[in-house]
Residue frames as a rotation matrix with the C-alpha (Angstrom) as fourth column:
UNK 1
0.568 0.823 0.000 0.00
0.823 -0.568 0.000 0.00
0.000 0.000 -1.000 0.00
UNK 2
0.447 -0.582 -0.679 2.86
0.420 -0.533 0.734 2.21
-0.790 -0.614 0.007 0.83
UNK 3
-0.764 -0.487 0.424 4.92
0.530 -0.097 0.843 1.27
-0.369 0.868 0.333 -2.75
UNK 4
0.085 0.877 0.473 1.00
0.996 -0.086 -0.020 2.33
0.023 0.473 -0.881 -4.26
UNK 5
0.574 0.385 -0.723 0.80
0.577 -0.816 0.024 5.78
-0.581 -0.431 -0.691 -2.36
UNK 6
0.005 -0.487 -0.873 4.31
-0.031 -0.873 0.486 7.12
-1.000 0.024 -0.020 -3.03
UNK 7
-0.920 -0.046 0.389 4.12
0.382 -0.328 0.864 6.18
0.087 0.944 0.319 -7.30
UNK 8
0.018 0.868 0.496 0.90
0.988 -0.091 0.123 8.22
0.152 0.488 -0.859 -6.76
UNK 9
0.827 0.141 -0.544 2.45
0.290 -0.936 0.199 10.92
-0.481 -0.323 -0.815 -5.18
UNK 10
-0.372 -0.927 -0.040 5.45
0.304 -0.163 0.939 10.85
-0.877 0.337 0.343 -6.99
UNK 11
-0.425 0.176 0.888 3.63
0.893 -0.079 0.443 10.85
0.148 0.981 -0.124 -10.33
UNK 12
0.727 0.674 0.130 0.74
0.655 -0.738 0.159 13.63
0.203 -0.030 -0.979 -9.24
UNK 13
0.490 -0.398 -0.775 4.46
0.054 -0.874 0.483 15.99
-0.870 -0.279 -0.407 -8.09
UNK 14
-0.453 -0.886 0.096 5.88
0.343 -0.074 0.937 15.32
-0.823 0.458 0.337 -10.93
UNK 15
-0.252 0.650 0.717 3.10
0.968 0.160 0.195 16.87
0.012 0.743 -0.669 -13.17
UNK 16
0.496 0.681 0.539 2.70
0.825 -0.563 -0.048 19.52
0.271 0.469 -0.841 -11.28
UNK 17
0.641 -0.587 -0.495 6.00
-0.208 -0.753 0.624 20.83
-0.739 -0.297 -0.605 -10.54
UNK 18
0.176 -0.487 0.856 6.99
0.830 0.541 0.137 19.83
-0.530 0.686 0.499 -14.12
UNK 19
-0.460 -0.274 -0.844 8.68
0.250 -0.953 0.173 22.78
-0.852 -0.132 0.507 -15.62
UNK 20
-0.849 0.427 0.312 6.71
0.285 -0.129 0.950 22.36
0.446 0.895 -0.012 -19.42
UNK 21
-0.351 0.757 -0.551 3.67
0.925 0.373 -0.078 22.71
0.146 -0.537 -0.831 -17.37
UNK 22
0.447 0.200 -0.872 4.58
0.760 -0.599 0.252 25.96
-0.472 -0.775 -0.420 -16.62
UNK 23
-0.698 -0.604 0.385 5.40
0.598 -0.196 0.777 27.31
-0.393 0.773 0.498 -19.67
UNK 24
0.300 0.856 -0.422 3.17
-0.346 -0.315 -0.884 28.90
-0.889 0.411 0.201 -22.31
UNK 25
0.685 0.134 -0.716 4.35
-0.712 0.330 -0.619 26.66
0.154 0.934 0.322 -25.19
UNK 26
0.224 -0.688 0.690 6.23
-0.105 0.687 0.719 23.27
-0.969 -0.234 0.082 -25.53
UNK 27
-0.111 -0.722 -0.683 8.84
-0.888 -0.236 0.394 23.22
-0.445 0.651 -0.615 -27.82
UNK 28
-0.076 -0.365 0.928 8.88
-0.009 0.931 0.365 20.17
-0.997 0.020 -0.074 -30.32
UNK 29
-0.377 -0.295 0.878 9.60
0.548 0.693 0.468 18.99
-0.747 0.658 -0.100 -33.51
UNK 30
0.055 0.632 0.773 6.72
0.910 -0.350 0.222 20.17
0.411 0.692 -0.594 -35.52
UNK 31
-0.228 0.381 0.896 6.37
0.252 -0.866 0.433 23.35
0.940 0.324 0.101 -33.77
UNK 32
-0.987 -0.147 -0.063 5.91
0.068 -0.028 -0.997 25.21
0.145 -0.989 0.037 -30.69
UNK 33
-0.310 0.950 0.041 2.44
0.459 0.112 0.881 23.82
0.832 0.293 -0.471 -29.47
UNK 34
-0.397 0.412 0.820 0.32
-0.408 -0.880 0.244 26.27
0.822 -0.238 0.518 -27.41
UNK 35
-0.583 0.391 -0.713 -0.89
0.544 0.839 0.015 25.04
0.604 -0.379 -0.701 -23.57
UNK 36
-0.684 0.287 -0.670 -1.17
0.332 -0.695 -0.637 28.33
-0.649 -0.659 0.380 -21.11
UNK 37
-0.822 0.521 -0.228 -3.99
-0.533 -0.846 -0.010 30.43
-0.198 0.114 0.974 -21.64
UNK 38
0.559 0.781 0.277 -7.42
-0.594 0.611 -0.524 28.55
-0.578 0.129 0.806 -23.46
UNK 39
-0.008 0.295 0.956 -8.20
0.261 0.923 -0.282 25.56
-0.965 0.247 -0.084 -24.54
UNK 40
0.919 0.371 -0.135 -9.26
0.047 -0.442 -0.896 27.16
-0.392 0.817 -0.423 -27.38
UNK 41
0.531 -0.538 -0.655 -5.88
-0.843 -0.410 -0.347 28.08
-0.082 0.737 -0.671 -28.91
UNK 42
-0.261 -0.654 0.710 -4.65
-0.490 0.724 0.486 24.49
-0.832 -0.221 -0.509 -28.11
UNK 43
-0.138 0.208 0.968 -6.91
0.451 0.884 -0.126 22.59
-0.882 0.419 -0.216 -30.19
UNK 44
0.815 -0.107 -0.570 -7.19
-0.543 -0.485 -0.685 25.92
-0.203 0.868 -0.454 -32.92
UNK 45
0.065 -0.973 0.222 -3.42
-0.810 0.078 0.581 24.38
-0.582 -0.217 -0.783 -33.02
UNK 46
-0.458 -0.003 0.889 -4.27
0.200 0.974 0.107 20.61
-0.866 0.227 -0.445 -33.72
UNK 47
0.670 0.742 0.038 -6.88
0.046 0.010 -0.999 21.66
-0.741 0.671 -0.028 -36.04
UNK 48
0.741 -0.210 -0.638 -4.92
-0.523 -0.777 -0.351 23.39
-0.422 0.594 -0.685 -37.96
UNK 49
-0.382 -0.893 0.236 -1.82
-0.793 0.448 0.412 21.36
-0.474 -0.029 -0.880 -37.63
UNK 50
-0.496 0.011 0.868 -3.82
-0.034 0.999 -0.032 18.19
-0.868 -0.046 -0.495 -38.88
UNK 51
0.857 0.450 -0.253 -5.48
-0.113 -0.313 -0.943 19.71
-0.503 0.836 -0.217 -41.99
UNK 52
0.224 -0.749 -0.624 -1.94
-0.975 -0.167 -0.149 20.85
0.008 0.641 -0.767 -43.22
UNK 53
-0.470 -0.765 0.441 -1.31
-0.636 0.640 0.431 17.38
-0.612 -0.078 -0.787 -42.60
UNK 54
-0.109 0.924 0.367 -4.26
0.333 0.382 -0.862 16.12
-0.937 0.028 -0.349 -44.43
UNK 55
0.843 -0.296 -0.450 -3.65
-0.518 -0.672 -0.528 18.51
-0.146 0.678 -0.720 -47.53
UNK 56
0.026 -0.853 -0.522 -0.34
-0.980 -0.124 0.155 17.84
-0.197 0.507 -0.839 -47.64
UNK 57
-0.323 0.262 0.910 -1.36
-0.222 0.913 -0.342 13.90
-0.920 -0.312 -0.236 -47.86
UNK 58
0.600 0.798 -0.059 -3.98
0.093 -0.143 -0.985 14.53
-0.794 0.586 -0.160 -50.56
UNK 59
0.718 -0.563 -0.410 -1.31
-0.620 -0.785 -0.008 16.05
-0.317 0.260 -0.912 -52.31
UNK 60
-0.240 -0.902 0.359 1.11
-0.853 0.373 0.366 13.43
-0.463 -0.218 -0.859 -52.19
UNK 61
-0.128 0.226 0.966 -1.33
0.153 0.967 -0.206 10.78
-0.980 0.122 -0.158 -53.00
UNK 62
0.875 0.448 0.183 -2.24
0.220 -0.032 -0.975 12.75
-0.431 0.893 -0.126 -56.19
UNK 63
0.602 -0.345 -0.720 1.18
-0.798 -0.269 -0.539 12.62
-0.007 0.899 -0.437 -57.32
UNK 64
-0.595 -0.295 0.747 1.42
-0.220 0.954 0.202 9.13
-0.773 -0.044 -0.633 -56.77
UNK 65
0.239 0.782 0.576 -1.52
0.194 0.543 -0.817 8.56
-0.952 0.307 -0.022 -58.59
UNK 66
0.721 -0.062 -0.690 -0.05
-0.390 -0.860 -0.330 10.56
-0.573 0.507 -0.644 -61.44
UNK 67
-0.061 -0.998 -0.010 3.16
-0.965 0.056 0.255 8.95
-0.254 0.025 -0.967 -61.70
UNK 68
-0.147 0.172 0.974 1.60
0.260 0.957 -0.130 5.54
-0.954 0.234 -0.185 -61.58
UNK 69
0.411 0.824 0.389 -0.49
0.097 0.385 -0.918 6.70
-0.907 0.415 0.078 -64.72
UNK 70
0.365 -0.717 -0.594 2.59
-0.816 -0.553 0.167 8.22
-0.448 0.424 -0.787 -66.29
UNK 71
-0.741 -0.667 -0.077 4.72
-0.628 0.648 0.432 4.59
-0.238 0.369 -0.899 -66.12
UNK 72
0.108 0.602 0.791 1.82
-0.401 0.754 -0.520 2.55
-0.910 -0.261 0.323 -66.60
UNK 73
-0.640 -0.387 -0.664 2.74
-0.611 -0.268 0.745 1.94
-0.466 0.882 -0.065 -70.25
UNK 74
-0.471 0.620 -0.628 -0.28
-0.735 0.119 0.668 1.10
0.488 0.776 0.399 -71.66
UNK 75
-0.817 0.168 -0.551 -1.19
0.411 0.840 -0.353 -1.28
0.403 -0.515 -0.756 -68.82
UNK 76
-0.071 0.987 0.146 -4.94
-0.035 -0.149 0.988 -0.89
0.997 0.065 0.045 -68.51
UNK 77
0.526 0.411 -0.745 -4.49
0.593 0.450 0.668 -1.69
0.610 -0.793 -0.007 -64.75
UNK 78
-0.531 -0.516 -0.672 -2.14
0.806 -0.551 -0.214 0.11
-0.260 -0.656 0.709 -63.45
UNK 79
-0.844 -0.124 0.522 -3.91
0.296 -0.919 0.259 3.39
0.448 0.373 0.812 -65.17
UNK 80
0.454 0.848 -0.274 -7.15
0.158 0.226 0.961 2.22
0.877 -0.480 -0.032 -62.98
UNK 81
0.416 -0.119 -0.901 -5.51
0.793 0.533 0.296 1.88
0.446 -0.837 0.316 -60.51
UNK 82
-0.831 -0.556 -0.014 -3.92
0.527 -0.780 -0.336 5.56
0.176 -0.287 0.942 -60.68
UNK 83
-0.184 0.947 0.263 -7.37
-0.031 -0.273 0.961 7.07
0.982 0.169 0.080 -61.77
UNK 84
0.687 0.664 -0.295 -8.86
0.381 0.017 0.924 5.55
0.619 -0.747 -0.241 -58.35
UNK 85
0.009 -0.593 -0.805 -5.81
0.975 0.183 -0.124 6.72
0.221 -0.784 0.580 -56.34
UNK 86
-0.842 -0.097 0.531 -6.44
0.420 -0.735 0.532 10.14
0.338 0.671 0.660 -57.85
UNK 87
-0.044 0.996 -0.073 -10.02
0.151 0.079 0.985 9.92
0.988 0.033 -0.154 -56.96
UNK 88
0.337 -0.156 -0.928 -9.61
0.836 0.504 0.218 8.92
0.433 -0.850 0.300 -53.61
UNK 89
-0.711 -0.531 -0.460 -7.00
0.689 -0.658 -0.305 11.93
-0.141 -0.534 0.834 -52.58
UNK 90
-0.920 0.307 0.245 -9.37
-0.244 -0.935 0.256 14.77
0.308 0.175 0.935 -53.92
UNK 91
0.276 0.883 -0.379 -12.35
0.402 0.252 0.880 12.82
0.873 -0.396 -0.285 -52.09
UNK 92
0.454 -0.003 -0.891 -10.72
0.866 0.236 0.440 12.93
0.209 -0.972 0.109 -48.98
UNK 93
-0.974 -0.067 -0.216 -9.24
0.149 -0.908 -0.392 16.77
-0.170 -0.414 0.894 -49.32
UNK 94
-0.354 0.935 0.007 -13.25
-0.155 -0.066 0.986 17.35
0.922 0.348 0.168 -50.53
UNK 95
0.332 0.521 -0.786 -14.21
0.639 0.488 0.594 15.71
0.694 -0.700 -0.171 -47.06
UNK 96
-0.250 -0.599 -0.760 -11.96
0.964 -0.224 -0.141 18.05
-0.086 -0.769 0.634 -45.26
UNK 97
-0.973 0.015 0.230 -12.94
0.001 -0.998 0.067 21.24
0.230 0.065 0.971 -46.84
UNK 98
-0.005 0.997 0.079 -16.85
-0.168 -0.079 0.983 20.58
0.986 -0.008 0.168 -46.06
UNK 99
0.401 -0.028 -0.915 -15.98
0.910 0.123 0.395 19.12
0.101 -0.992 0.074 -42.11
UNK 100
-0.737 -0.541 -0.405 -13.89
0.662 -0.699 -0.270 22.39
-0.137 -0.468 0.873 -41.76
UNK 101
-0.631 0.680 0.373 -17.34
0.028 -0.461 0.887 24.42
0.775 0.570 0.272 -43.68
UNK 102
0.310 0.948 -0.077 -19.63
-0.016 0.086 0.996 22.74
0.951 -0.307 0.041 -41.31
UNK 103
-0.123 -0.102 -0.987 -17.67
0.967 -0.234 -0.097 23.31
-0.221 -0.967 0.128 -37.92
UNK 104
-0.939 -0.208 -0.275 -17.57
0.284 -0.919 -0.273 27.09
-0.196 -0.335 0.922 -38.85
UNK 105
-0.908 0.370 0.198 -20.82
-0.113 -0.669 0.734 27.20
0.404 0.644 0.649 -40.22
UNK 106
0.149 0.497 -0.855 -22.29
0.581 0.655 0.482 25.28
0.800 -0.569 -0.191 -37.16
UNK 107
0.295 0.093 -0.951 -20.44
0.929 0.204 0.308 26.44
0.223 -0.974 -0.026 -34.76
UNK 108
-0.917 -0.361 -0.169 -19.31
0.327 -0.924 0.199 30.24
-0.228 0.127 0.965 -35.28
UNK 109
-0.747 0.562 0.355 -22.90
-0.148 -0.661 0.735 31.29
0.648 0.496 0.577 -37.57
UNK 110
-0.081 0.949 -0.306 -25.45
-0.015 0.306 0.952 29.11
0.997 0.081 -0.011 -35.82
UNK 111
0.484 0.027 -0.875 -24.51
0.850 0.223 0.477 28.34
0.208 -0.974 0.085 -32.30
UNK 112
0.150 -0.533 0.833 -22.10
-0.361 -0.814 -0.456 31.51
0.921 -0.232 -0.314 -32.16
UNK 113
0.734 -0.446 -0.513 -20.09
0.674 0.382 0.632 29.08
-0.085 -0.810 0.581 -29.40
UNK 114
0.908 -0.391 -0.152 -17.34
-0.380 -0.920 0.092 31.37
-0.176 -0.026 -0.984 -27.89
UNK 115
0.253 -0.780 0.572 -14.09
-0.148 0.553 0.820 30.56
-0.956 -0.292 0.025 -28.65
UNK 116
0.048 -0.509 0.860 -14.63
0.765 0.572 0.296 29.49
-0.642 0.643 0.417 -32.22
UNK 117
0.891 0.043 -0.453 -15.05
-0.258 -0.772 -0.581 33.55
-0.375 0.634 -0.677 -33.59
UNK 118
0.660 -0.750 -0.052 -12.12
0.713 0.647 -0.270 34.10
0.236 0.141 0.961 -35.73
């Protein structure tokens, strides 16, 4: 019971006398992500940060799909097979630009929740 307490108290001080904690941004890789202040600019962050990743996906797959149809030399399958990869990417940016439409046009025109003005 003892070994129980202190990794609960050890863990709960070490959260909250962790010096990132107490920042206003944590440095990493991708970028310095936002924690002090709202919520609101954290996940404005993620949003954002996962579109560009999304997009830049889309992207990528359509010049895969390209390239396939480029070498396919005359190979009825492979040129299907680019075609639908092709498809595909500009569905799924297509899906992203309407979910991003219908959060602002939900939540900013209709509900006018705070937080999501721009």
């Amino acid at each position: 019971m003892k070994k129980i307490l202190f990794a609960i108290f050890f863990s709960l001080s070490f959260f909250i006398f962790s010096s990132p904690l107490l920042a206003q941004s944590v440095k990493t890789g991708i970028g310095d992500i936002p924690i002090a202040g709202d919520l609101n600019e954290t996940v404005s962050w993620f949003l954002k940060f996962f579109i560009g990743i999304g997009g830049g996906t889309a992207f990528l797959l359509i010049i895969f799909g390209a390239i396939k149809i480029i070498t396919s030399a005359g190979n009825p399958e492979n040129v299907k097979t680019g075609q639908e990869t092709i498809t595909s990417a500009l569905m799924g940016l297509l899906f992203i630009l309407f979910s991003v439409f219908l959060l602002e046009l939900i939540g900013v025109k209709i509900l006018n929740i705070p937080g999501f003005k721009k």
